[in-house]
VMD Tcl script that draws the C-alpha trace (Angstrom):
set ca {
  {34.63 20.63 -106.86}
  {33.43 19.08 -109.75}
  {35.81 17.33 -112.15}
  {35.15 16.68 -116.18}
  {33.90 13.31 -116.26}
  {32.45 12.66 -118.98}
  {32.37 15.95 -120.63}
  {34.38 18.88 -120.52}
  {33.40 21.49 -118.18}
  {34.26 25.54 -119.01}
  {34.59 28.62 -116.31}
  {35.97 31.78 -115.52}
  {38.29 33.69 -113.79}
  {35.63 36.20 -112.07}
  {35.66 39.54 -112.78}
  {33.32 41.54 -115.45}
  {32.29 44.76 -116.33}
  {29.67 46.03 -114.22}
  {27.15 48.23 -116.24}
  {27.54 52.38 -116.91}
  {24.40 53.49 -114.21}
  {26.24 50.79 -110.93}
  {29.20 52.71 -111.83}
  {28.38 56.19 -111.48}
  {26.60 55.08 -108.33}
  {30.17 53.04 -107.05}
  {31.94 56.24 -107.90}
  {29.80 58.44 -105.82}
  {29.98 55.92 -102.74}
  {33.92 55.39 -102.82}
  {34.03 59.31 -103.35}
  {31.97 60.30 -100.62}
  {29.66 62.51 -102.89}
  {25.75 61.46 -101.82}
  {24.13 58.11 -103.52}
  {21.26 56.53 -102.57}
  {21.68 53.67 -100.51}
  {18.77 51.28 -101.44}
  {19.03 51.97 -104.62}
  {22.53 50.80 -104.87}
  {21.73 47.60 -103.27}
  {19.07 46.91 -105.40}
  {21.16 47.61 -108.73}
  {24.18 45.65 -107.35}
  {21.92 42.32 -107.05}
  {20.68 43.02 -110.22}
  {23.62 43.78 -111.65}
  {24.82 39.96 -110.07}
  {21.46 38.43 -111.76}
  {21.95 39.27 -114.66}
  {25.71 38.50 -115.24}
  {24.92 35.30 -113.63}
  {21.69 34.60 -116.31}
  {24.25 35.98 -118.99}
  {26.98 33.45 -118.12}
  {25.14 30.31 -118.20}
  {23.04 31.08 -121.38}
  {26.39 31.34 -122.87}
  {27.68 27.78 -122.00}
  {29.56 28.71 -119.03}
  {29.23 25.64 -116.77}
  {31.15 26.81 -113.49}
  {29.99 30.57 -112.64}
  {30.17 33.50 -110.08}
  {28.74 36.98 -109.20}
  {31.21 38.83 -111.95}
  {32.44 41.00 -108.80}
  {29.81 43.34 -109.62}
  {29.84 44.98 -106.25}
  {33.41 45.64 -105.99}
  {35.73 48.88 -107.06}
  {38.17 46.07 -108.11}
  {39.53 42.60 -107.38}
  {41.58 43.62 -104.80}
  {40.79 47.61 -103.36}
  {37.02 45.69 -102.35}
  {39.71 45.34 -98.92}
  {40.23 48.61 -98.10}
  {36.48 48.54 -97.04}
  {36.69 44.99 -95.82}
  {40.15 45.26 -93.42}
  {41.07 47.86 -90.59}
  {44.71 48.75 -90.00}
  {44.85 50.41 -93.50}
  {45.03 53.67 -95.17}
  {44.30 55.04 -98.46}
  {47.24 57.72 -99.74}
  {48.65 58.69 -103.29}
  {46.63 59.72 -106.04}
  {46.01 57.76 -109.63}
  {48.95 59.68 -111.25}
  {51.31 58.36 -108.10}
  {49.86 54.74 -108.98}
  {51.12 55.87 -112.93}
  {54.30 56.74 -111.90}
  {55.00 53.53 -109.70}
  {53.99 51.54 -112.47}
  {56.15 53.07 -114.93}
  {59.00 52.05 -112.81}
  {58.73 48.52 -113.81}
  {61.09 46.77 -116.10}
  {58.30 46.06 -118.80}
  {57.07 50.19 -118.46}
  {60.84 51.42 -118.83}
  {60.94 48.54 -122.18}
  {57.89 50.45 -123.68}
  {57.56 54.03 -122.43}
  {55.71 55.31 -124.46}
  {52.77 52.77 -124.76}
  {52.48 52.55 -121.16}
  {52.19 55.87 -120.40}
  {49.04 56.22 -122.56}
  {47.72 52.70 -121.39}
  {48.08 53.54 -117.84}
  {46.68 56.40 -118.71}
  {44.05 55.27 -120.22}
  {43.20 51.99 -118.59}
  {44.12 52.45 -114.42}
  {41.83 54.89 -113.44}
  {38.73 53.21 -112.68}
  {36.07 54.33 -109.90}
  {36.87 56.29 -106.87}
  {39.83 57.68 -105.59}
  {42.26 54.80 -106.44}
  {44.60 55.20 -104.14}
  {47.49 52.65 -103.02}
  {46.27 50.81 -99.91}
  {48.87 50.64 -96.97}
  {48.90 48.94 -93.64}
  {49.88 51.19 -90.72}
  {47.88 49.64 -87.50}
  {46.94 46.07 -86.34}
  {45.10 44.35 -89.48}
  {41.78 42.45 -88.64}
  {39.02 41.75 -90.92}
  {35.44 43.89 -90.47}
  {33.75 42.88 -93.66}
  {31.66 40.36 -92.43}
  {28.45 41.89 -93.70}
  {29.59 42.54 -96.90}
  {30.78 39.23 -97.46}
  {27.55 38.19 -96.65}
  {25.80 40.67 -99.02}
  {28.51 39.18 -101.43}
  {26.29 35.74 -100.58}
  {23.09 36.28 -100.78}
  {23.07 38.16 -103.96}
  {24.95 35.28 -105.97}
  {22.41 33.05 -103.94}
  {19.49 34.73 -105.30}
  {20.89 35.10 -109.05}
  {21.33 30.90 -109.01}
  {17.93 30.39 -108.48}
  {16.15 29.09 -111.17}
  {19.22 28.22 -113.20}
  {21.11 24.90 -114.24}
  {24.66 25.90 -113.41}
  {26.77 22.81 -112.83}
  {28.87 25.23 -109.77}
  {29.99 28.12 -108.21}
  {32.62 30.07 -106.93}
  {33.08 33.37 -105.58}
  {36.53 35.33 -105.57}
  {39.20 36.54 -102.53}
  {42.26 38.43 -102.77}
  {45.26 36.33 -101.45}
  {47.19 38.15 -98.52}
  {50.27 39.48 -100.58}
  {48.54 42.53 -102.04}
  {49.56 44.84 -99.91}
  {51.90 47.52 -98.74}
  {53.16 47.44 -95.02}
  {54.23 49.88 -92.63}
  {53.66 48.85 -89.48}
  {54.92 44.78 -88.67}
  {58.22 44.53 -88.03}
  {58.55 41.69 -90.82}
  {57.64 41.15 -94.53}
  {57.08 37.58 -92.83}
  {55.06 38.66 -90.08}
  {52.72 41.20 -92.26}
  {52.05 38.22 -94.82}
  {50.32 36.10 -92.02}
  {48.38 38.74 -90.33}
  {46.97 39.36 -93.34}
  {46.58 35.52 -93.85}
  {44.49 35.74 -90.75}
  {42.63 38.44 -91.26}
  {41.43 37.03 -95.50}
  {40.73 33.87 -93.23}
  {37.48 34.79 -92.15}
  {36.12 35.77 -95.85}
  {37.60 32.53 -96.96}
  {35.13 30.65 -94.38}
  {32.16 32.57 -94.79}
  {32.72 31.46 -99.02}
  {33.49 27.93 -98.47}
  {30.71 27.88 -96.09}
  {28.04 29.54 -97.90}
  {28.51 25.98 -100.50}
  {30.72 27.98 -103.15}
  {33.59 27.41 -104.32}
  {36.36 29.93 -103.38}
  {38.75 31.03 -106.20}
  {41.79 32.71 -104.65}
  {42.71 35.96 -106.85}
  {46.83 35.73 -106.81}
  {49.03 38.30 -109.27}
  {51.25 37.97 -106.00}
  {53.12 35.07 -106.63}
  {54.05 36.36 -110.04}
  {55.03 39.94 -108.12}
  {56.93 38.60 -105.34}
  {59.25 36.61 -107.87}
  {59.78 38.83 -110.42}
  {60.39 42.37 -108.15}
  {63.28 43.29 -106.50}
  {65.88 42.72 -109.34}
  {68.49 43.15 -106.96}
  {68.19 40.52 -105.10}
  {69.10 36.81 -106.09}
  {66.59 34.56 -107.85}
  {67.11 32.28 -104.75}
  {66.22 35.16 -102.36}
  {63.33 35.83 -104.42}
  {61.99 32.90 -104.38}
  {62.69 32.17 -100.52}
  {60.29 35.54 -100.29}
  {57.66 33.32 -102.35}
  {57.43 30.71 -100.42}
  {57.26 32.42 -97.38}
  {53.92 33.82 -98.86}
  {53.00 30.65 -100.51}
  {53.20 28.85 -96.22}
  {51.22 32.47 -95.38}
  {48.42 32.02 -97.53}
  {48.22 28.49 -96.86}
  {47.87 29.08 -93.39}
  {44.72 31.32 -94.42}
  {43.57 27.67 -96.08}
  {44.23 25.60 -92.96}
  {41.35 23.17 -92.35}
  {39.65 24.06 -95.72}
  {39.25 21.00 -98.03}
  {41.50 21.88 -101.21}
  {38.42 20.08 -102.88}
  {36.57 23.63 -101.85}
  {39.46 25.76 -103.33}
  {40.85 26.80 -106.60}
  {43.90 28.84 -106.90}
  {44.24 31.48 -109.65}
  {47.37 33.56 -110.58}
  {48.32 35.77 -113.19}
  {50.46 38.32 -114.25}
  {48.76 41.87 -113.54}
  {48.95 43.81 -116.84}
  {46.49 43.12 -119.36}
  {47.07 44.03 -123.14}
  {50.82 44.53 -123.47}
  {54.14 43.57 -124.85}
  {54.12 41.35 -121.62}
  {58.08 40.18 -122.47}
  {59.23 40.23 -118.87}
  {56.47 37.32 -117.41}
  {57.53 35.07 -115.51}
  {57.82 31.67 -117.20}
  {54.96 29.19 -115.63}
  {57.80 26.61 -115.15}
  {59.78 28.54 -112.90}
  {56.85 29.07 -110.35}
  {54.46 25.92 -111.37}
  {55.83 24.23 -108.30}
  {55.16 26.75 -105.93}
  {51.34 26.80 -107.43}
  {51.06 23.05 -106.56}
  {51.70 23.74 -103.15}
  {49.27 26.05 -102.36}
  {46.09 23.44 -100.20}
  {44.24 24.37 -103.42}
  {42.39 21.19 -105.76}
  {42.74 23.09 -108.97}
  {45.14 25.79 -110.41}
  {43.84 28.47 -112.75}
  {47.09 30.20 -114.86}
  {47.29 32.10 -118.52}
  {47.77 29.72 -121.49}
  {45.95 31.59 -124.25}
  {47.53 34.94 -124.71}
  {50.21 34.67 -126.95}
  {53.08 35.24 -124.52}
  {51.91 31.73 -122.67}
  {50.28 29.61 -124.89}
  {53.65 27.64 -125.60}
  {53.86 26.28 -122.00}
  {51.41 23.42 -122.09}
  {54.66 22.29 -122.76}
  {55.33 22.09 -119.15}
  {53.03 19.10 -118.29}
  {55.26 17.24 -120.67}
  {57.80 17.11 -117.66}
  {55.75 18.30 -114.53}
  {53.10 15.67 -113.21}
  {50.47 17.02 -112.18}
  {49.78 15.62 -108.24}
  {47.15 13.19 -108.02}
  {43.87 14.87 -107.34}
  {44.37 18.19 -108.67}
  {42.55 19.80 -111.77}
  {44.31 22.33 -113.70}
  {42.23 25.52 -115.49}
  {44.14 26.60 -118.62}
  {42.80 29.48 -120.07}
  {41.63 28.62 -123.39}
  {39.98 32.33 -123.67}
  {42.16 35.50 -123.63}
  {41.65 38.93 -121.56}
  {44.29 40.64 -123.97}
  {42.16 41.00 -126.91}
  {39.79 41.85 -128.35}
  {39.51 39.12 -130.63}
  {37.35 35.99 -130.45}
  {39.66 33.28 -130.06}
  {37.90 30.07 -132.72}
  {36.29 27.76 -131.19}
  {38.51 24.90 -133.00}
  {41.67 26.57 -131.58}
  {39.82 26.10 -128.11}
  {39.21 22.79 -128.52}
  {42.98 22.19 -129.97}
  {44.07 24.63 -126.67}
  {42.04 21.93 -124.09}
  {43.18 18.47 -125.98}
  {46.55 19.47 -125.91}
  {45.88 19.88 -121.91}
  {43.95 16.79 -121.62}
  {45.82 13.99 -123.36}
  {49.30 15.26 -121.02}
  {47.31 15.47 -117.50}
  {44.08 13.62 -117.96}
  {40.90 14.93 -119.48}
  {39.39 14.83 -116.06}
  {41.69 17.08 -114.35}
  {41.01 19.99 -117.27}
  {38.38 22.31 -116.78}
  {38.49 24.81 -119.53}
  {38.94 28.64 -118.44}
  {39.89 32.65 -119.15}
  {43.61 34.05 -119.10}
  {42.42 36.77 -116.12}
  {39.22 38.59 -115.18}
  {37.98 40.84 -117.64}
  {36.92 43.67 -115.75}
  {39.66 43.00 -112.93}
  {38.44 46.78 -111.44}
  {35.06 48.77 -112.01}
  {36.23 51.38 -114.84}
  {33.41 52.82 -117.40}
  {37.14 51.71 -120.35}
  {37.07 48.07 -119.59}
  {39.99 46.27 -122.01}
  {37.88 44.02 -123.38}
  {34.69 45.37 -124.41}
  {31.41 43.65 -122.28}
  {29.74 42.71 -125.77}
  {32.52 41.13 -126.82}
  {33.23 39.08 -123.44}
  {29.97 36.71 -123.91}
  {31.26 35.65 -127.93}
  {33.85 34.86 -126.23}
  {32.17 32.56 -123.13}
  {29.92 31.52 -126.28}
  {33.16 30.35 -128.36}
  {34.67 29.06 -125.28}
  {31.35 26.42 -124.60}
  {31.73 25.51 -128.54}
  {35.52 24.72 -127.92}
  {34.82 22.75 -124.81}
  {31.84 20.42 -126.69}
  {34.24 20.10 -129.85}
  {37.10 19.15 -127.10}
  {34.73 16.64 -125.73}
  {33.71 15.11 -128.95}
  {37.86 14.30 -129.50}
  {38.59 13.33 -125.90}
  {35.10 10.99 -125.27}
  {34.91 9.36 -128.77}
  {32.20 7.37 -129.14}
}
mol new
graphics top color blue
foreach p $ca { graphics top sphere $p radius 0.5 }
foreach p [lrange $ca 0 end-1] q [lrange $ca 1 end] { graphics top cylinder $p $q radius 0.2 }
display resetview
């Protein structure tokens, strides 16, 4: 992985809107209504090329396939992993999310968000495990590959990296344990993990989990909650065993988008448990306004020698296009507590985190802000490599 050493490198955190025609086609696939399989392939590597072109003519340094061929950052699995079944329907998935503290806080603005904002292609259903889980997506991974092969060549990007769901995604109903579920799953991701790291990219693990697993369950005790985390946290890392961290990045966030957000978790209570994931660099919101106080933290957590941190400098909340001198201010303030070389500027989340024709942020606006983003990061540089 490279580090910023003499200049100030930007990325992303994956995901981005994938254009109106590869959706209706997605839509028809994942609903079983007739599509035409070539011509889907074709128009998902296209689709990769030119997000890929798009990225690095906008300054991003460190890029990836924008997920264009999956329904969403995390249901891709439910083609990719036997032992599960699809059941519910999109209003179920409403009314589960409207049991959460920050839905029952703000009723009425998350009913029309959900609404508005959850129901992306195909059936969206909740994805449970009742049977044995293995992994069978080993030819979609490699399609995965090959298309964000063939969309580098040609261009000057400094890296890539291409994004996995972590293990705790998921419902179970058949292992006996919590415990037990988390590392079958952890052995079934495995094998996508490899085919990534060994393909030459860098793989970004895709983690609202840690975030979920500490904050749910209010009856329990913070200290049983967190016991639950690191379970997980030894689980996934047992998907990493024998993967350099120097081939990983780690990314969490906090799985709703443009909100009153008041019930996050604060980075310091879980920053430890990042740092202990066999990952070189962490990737965590710092832009949106519920998190952009807690560069703080690095004022009295040091960060382990070796890793790289990716702030997001660049928000998926809004609409707005964040200045390119508040970037810059966003990565010094970063730099000059961990190092400039362990900073690699980045995005708060994904901004098209599943394939929906209502993205949050709209796709035009997305590249001012990788354009703003590259301005930030060479006005960053300017301050941290004076000459």
């Amino acid at each position: 992985m490279q580090r910023s050493t003499n200049r100030i490198l930007t990325t992303h955190v994956g995901s981005l809107a994938r254009p109106k025609d590869l959706l209706e086609m997605m839509d028809a696939r994942l609903s079983g209504r007739p599509y035409d399989h070539e011509t889907y392939t074709r128009r998902v590597r296209s689709a990769v090329a030119d997000v890929v072109r798009k990225q690095v003519e906008s300054g991003v340094d460190i890029v990836t396939d924008g997920e264009q061929g999956k329904a969403s950052f995390n249901a891709y699995m439910a083609e990719r992993l036997s032992g599960f079944e699809s059941e519910g329907s999109s209003q179920d998935r409403i009314a589960a999310r409207m049991k959460l503290k920050e839905a029952q806080a703000f009723p009425e603005y998350y009913e029309k968000y959900f609404a508005e904002h959850m129901c992306g292609v195909g059936p969206n259903q909740q994805l449970v495990c009742t049977g044995p889980v293995k992994y069978r997506g080993q030819e979609a991974v490699r399609t995965d590959i090959e298309n964000l092969k063939v969309a580098l060549n040609g261009l000057t990007a400094e890296e890539s990296f291409m994004p996995a769901i972590a293990p705790g995604f998921f419902s179970n109903r058949y292992y006996r344990t919590e415990e037990e579920f988390q590392y079958a799953l952890a052995e079934a991701l495995r094998e996508e993990y490899l085919a990534i790291v060994d393909a030459g990219f860098i793989l970004q693990i895709d983690d609202p989990s840690l975030t979920r697993l500490y904050r749910t369950s209010p009856a329990l005790s913070v200290a049983e909650r967190r016991r639950d985390a690191e379970i997980y946290i030894q689980a996934l890392n047992h998907a990493l065993r024998g993967i350099a961290p120097e081939k990983v990045r780690y990314h969490t966030c906090y799985g709703i988008n443009e909100g009153p957000r008041i019930f996050d978790i604060a980075l310091r209570d879980i920053v430890d448990l990042m740092l202990q994931v066999n990952a070189q660099a962490i990737s965590f919101e710092s832009a949106n306004a519920r998190h952009e106080h807690e560069w703080h933290v690095w004022e009295d957590v040091k960060l382990p020698d070796g890793k790289i941190i990716i702030p997001g400098v660049i928000t998926h909340c809004s609409n707005i296009v964040e200045h390119p001198e508040l970037i810059a201010d966003r990565i010094v303030n970063y730099a000059r507590l961990v190092g400039r070389e362990n900073v690699i500027a980045g995005g708060d989340c994904g901004f098209s985190s599943q394939a929906t024709f209502t993205p949050e942020v709209h796709p035009t606006i997305v590249w001012a802000k990788f354009q703003a983003l590259a301005e930030g990061a060479r006005l960053a540089t300017k301050k941290l490599w004076p000459l």
